[in-house]
N, C-alpha and C positions, 0 to 999 in steps of 0.2 A: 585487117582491112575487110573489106567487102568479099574477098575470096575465099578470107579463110572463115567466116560468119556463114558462107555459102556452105561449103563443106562439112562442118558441124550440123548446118541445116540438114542436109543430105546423110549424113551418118545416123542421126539421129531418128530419123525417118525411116532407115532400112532397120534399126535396130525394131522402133517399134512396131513396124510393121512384121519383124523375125520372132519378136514376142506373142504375138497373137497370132500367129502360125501356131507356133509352141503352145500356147493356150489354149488354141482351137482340138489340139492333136489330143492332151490330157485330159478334156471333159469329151 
């Protein structure tokens, strides 16, 4: 349903925001 479409939104979101941390820290 819609809650769990919400939460993949949201995991997804921290993930790639946690990548371009990681990113940012190696260059």
């Amino acid at each position: 349903g819609y809650i769990v479409l919400g939460f993949l939104f949201v995991l997804f979101a921290l993930l790639y925001a946690l990548k371009k941390e990681v990113w940012k820290d190696l260059h």
